[in-house]
GUPA-438215 format. One line per field, with one value per atom (N, C-alpha, C, O, CB): residue number from 1; residue in three letters; atom name; z, x, y. Coordinates in steps of 0.05 Angstrom, whole numbers, plus 5000, padded with zeros to 4 digits. Glycine has a CB too. Example, Ala and Ser with C-alpha at 12.3 -4.5 7.8 and 13.67 -1.06 7.14 Angstrom:
<pts>
seq	c(1; 1; 1; 1; 1; 2; 2; 2; 2; 2)
type	c(ALA; ALA; ALA; ALA; ALA; SER; SER; SER; SER; SER)
atom	c(N; CA; C; O; CB; N; CA; C; O; CB)
pz	c(5156; 5156; 5156; 5169; 5181; 5142; 5143; 5157; 5161; 5114)
px	c(5264; 5246; 5264; 5285; 5226; 5257; 5273; 5258; 5268; 5282)
py	c(4886; 4910; 4934; 4934; 4911; 4955; 4979; 5001; 5023; 4988)
</pts>
This chain:
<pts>
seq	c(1; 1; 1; 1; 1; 2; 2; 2; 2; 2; 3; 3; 3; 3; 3; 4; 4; 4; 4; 4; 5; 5; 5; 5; 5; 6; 6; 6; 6; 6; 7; 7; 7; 7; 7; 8; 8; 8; 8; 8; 9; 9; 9; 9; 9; 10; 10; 10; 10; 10; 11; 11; 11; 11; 11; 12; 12; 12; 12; 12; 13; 13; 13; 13; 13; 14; 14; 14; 14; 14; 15; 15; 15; 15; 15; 16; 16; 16; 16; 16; 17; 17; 17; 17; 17; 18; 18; 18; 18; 18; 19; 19; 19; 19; 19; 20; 20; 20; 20; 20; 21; 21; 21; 21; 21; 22; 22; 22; 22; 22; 23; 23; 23; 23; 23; 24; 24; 24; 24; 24; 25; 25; 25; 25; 25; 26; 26; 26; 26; 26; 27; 27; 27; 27; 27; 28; 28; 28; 28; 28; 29; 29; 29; 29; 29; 30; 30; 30; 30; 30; 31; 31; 31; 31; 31; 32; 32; 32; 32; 32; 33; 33; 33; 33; 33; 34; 34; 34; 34; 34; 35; 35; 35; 35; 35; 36; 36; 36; 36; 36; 37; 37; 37; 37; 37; 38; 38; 38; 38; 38; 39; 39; 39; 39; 39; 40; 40; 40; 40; 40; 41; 41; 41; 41; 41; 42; 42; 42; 42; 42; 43; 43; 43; 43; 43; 44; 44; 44; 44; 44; 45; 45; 45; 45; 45; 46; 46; 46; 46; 46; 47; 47; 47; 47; 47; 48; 48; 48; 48; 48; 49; 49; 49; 49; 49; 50; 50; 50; 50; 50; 51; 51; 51; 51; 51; 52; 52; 52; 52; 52; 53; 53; 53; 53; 53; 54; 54; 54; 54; 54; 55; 55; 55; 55; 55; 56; 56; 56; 56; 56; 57; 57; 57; 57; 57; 58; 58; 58; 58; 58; 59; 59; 59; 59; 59; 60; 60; 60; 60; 60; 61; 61; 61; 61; 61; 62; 62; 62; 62; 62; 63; 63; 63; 63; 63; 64; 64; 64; 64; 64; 65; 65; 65; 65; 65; 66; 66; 66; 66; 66; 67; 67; 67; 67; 67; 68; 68; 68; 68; 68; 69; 69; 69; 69; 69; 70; 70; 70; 70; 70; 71; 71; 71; 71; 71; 72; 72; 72; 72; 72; 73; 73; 73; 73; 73; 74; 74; 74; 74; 74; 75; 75; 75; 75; 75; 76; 76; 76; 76; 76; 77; 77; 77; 77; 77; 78; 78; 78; 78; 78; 79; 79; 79; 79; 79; 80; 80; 80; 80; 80; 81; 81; 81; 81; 81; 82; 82; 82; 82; 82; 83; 83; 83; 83; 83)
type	c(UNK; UNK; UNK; UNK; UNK; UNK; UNK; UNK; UNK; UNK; UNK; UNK; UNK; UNK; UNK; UNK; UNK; UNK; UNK; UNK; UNK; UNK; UNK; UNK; UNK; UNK; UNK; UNK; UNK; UNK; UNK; UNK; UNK; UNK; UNK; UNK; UNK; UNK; UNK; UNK; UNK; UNK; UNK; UNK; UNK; UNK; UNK; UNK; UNK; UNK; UNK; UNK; UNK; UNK; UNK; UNK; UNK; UNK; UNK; UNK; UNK; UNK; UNK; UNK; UNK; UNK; UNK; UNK; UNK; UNK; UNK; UNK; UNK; UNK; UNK; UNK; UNK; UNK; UNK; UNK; UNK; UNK; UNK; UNK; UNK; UNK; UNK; UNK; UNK; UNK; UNK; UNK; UNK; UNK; UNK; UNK; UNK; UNK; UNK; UNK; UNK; UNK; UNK; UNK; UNK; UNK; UNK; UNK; UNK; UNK; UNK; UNK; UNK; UNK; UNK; UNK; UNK; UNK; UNK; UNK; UNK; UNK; UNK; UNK; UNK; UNK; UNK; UNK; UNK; UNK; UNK; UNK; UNK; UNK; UNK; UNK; UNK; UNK; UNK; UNK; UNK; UNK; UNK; UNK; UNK; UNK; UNK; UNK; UNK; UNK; UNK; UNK; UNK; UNK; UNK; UNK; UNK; UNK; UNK; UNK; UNK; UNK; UNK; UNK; UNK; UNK; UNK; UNK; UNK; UNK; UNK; UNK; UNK; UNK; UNK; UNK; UNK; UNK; UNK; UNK; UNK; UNK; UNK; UNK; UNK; UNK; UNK; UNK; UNK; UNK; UNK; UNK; UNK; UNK; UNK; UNK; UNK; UNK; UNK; UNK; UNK; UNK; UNK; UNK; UNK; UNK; UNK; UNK; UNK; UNK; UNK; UNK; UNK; UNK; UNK; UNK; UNK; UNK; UNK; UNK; UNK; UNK; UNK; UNK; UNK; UNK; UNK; UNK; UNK; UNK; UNK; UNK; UNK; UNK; UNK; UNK; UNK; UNK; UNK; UNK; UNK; UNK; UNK; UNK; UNK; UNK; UNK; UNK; UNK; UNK; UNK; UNK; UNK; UNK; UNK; UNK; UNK; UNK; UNK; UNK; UNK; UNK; UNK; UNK; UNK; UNK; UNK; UNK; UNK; UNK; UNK; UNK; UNK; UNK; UNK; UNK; UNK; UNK; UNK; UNK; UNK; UNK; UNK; UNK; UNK; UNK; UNK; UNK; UNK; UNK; UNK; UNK; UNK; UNK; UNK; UNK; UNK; UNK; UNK; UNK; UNK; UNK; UNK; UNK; UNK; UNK; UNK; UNK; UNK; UNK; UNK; UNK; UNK; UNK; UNK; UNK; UNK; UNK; UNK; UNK; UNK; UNK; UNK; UNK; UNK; UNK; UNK; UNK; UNK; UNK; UNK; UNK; UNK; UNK; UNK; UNK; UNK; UNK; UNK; UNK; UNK; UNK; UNK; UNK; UNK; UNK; UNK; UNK; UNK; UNK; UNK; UNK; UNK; UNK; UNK; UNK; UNK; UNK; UNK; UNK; UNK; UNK; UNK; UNK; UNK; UNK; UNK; UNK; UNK; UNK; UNK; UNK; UNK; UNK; UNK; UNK; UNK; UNK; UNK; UNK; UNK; UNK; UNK; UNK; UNK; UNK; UNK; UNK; UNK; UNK; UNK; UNK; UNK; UNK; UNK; UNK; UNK; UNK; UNK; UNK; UNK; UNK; UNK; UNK; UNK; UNK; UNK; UNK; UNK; UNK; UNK; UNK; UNK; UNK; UNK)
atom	c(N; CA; C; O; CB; N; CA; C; O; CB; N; CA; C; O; CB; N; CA; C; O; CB; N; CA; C; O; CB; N; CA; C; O; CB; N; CA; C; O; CB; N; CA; C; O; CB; N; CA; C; O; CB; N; CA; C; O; CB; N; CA; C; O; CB; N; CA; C; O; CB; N; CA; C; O; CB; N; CA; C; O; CB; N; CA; C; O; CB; N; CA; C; O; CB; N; CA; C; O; CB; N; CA; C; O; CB; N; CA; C; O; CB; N; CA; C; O; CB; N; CA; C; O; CB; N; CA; C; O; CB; N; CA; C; O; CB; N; CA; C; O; CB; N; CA; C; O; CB; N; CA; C; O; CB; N; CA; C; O; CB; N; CA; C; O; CB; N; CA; C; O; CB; N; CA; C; O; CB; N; CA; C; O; CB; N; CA; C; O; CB; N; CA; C; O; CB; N; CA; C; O; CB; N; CA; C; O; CB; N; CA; C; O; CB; N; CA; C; O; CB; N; CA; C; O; CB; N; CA; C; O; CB; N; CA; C; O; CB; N; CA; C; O; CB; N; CA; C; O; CB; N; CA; C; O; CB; N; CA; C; O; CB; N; CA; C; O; CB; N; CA; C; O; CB; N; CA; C; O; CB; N; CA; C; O; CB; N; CA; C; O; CB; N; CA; C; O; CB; N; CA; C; O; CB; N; CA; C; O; CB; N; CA; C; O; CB; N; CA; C; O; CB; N; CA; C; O; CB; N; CA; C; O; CB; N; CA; C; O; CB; N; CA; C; O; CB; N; CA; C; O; CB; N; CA; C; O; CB; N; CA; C; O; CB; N; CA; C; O; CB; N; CA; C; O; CB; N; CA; C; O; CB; N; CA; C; O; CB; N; CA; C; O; CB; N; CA; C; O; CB; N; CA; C; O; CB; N; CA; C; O; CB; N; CA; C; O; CB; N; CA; C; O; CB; N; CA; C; O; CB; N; CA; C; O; CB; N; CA; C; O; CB; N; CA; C; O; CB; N; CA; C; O; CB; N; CA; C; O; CB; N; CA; C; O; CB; N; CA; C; O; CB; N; CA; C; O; CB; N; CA; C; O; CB; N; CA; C; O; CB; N; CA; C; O; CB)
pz	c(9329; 9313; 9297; 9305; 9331; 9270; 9259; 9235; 9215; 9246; 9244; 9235; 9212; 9217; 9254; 9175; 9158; 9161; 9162; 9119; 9162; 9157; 9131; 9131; 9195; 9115; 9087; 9106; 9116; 9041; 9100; 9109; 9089; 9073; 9118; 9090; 9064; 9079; 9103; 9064; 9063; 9064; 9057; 9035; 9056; 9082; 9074; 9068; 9064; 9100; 9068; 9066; 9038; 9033; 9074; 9019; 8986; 8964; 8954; 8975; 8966; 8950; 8919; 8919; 8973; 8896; 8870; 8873; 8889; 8859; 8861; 8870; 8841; 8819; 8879; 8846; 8828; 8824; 8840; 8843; 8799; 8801; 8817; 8834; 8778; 8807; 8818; 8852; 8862; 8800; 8873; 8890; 8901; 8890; 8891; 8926; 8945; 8951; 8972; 8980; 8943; 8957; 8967; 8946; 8947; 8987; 8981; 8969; 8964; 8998; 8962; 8953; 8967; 8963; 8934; 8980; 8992; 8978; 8967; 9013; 8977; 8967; 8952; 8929; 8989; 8976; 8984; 8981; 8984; 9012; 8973; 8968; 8994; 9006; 8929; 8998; 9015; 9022; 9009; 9005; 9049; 9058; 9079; 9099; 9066; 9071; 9099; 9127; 9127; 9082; 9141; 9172; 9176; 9172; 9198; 9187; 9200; 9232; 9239; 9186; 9251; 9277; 9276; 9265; 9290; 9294; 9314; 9338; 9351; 9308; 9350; 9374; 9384; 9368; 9379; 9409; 9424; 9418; 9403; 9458; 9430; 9438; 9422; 9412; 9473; 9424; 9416; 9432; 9442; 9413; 9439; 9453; 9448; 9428; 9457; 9456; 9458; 9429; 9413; 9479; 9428; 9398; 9373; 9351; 9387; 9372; 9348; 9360; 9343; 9354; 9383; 9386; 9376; 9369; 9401; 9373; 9371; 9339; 9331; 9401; 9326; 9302; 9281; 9265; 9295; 9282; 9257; 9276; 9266; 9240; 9294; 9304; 9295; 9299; 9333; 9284; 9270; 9237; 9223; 9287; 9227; 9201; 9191; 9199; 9202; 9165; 9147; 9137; 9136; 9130; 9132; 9120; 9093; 9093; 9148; 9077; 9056; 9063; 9059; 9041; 9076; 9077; 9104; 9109; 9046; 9116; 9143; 9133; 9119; 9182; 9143; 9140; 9167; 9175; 9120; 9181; 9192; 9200; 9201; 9211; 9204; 9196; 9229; 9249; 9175; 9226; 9250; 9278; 9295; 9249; 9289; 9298; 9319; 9309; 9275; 9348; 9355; 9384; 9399; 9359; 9376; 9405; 9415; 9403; 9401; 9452; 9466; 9498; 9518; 9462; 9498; 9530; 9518; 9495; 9551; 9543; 9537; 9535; 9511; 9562; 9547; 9542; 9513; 9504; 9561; 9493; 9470; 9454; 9440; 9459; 9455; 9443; 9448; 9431; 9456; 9465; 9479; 9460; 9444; 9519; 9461; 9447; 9415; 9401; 9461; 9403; 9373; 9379; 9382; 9360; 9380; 9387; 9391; 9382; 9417; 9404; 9408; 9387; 9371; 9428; 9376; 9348; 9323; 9311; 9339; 9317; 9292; 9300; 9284; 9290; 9323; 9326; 9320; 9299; 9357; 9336; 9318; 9286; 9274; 9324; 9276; 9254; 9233; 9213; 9255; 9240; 9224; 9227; 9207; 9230; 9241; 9242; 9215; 9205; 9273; 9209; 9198; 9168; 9149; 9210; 9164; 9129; 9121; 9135; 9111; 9099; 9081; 9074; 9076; 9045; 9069; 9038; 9056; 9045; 8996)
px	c(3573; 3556; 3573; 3594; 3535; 3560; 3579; 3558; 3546; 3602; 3559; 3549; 3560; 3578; 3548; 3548; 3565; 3535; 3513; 3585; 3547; 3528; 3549; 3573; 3526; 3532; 3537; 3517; 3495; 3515; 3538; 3542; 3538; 3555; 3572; 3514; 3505; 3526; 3526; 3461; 3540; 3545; 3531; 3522; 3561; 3526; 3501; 3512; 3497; 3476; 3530; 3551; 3559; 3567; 3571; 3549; 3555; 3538; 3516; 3537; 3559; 3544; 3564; 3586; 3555; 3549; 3547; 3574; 3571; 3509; 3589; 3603; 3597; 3599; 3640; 3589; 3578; 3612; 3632; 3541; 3607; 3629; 3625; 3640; 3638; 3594; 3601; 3594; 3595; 3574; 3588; 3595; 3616; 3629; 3583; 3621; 3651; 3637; 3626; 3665; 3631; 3623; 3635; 3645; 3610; 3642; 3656; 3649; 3624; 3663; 3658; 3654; 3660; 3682; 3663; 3643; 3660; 3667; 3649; 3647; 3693; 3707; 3688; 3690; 3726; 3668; 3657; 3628; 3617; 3664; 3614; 3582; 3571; 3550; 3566; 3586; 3581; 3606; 3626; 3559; 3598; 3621; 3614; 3600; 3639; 3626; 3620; 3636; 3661; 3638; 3629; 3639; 3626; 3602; 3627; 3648; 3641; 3648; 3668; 3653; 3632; 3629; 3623; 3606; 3604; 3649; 3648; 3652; 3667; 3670; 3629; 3627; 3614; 3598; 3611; 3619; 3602; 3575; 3559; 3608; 3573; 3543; 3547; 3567; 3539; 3521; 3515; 3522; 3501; 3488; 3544; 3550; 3543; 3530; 3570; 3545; 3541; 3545; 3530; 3559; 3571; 3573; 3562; 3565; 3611; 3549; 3542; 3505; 3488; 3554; 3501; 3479; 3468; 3444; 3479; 3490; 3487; 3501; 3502; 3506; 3509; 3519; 3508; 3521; 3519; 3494; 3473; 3458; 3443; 3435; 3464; 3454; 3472; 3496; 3451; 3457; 3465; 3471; 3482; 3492; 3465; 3477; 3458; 3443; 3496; 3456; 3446; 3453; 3477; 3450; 3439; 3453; 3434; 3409; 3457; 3446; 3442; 3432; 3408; 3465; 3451; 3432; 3450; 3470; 3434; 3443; 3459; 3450; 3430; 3446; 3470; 3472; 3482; 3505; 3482; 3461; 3477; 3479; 3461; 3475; 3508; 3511; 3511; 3511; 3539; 3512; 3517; 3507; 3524; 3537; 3480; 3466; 3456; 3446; 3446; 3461; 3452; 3439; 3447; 3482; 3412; 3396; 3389; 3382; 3366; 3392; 3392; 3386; 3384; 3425; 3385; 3371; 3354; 3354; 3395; 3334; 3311; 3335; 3334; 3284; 3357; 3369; 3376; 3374; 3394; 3383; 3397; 3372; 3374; 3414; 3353; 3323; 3318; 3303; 3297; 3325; 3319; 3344; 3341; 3321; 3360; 3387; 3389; 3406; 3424; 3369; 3361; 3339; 3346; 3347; 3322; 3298; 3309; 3295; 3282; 3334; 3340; 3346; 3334; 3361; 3371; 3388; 3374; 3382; 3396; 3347; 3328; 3312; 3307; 3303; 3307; 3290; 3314; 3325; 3273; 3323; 3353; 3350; 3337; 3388; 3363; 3363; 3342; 3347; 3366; 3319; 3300; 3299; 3289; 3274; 3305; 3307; 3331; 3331; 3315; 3348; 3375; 3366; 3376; 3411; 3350; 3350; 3334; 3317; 3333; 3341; 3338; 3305; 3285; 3368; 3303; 3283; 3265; 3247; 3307)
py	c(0815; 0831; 0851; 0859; 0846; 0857; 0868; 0890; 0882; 0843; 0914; 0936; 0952; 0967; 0949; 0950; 0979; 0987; 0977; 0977; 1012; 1040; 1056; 1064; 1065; 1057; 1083; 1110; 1116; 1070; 1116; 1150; 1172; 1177; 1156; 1185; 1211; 1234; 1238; 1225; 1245; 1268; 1287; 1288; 1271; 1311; 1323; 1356; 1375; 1318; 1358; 1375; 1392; 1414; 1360; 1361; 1359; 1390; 1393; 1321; 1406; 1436; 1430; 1419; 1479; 1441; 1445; 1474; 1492; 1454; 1472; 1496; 1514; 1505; 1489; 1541; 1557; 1582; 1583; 1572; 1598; 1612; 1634; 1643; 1619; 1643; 1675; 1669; 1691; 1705; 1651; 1642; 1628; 1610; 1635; 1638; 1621; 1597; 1601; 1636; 1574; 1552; 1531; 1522; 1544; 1514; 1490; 1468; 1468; 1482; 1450; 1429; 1401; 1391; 1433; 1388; 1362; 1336; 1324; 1351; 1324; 1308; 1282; 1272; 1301; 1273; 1249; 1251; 1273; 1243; 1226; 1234; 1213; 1217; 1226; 1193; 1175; 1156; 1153; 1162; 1141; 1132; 1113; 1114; 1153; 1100; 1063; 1062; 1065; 1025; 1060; 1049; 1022; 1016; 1071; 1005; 0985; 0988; 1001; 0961; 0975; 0978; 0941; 0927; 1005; 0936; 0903; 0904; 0918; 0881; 0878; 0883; 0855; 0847; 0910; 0838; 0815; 0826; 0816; 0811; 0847; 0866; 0889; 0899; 0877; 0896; 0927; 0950; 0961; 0931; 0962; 0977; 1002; 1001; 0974; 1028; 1055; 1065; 1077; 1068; 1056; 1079; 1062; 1074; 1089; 1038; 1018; 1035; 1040; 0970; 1038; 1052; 1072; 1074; 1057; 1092; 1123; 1133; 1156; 1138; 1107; 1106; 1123; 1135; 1083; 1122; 1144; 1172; 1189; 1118; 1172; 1190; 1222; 1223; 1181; 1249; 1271; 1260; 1276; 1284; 1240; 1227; 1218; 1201; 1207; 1234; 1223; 1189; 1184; 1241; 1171; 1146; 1134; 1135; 1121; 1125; 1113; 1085; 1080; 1114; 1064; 1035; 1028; 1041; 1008; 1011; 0997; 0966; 0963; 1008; 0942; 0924; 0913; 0917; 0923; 0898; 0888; 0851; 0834; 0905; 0848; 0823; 0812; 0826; 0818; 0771; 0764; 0771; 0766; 0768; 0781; 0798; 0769; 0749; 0819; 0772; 0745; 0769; 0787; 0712; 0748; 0767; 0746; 0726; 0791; 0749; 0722; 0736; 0722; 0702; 0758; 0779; 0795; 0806; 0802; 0797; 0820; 0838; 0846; 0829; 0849; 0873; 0872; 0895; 0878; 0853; 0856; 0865; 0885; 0829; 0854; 0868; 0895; 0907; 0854; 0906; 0934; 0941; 0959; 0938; 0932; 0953; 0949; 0960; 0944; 0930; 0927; 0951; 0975; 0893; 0945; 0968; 0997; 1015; 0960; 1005; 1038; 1039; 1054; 1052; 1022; 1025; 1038; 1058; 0996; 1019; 1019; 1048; 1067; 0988; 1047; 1074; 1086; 1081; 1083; 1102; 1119; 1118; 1135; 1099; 1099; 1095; 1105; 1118; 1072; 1097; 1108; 1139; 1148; 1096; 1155; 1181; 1191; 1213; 1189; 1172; 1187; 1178; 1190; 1174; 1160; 1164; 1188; 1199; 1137; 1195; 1225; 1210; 1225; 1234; 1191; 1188; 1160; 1148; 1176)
</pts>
């Protein structure tokens, strides 16, 4: 199984003059996560993160447990998109 998640940086400020603001480098950014199974951190992947789109490839469900660990993933997931 093979997981990208685009990553929102949520961090991203307009930098003004008569303000100290920062500015971050990045507006978004990809991770891929591989794995037999869906392990913990392909679990918890979007969790505190904003994300733009996830893709995931090669995805073979074949135990009630691998259904249960699609099912946490998406629930997660749907919490982290902005829009």
């Amino acid at each position: 199984m093979e997981l990208q998640i685009s990553y929102l940086n949520n961090e991203t400020i307009n930098q003004n003059e008569s303000e100290k603001t920062q500015s971050a480098t990045w507006h978004s950014r990809w991770k891929t996560y591989k794995s037999d199974w869906m392990d913990e951190d392909m679990k918890n992947a979007t969790v505190s993160h904003y994300v733009d789109r996830i893709i995931i490839n090669d995805a073979q469900i074949a135990t009630k447990g691998s259904v249960d660990d699609m099912i946490e993933f998406l629930t997660k997931a749907r919490e982290s998109f902005k829009f």
